[in-house]
N, C-alpha and C positions, 0 to 999 in steps of 0.2 A: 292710537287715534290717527287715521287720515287726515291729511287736511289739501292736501294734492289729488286730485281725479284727473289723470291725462287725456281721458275720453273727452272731458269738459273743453278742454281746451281748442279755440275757434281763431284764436288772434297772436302772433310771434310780430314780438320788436326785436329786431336785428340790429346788434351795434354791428357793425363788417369789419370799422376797421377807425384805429384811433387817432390815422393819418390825417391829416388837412394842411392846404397850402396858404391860407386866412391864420392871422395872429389876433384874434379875436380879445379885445382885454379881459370881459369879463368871462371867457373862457378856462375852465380848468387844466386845459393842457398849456397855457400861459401863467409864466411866475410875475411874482412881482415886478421884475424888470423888463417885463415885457419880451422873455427869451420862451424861447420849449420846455415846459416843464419836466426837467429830467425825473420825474417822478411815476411821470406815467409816460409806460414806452409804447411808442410807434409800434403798433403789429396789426395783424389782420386776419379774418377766419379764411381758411381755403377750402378748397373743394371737397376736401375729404371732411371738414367739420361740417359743412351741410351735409356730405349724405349719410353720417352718423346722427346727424339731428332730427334728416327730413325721412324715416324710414320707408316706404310704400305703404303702410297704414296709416303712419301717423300724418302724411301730408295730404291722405285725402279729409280731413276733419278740419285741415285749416282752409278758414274763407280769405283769411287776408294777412298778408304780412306786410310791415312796416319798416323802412329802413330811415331814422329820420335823423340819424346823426348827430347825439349827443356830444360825443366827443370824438367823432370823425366825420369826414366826407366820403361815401362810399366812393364818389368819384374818382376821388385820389388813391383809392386802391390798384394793387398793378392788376388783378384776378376780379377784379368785380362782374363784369361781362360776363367771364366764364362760371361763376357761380350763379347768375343771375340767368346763365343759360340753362342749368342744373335745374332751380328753381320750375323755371317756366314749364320745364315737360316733366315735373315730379308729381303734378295731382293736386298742387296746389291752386287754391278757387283766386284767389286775387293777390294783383301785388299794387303797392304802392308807396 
């Protein structure tokens, strides 16, 4: 049984990256005492995981990608620029 059709797919949330410079409480990357939850580590996608994700077929199908940082600020990544420059000339219809 299928239950995945990749053709279908029009919409990508991008976590980028688990970083953030905000110690937010109700946040998951903060423990109980309010430190960085050693549980979940600090990393980030790079350039080579978008263009294994965003193929030349598959980013013309997407309209819109989302980066809205559940458990990071893409801003706080060191590569986000440059992935985001990746992004822009891949075929992809919208970012936001």
């Amino acid at each position: 049984m299928n239950y995945l059709n990749l053709d279908e797919i029009t919409t990508l949330h991008m976590e980028h990256t688990s970083k953030c410079n905000l110690l937010c409480p109700q946040c998951a990357r903060v423990d109980d005492n309010g430190k960085k939850n050693s549980i979940l580590p600090m990393e980030e996608l790079i350039i080579d995981d978008y263009k294994r994700i965003l193929t030349p077929e598959f980013a013309k199908q997407i309209k819109r990608i989302f980066w809205c940082g559940n458990y990071g600020d893409s801003i706080a990544s060191n590569n986000f620029l440059e992935c985001l420059e990746f992004v822009r000339h891949s075929g992809v219809q919208g970012l936001t």
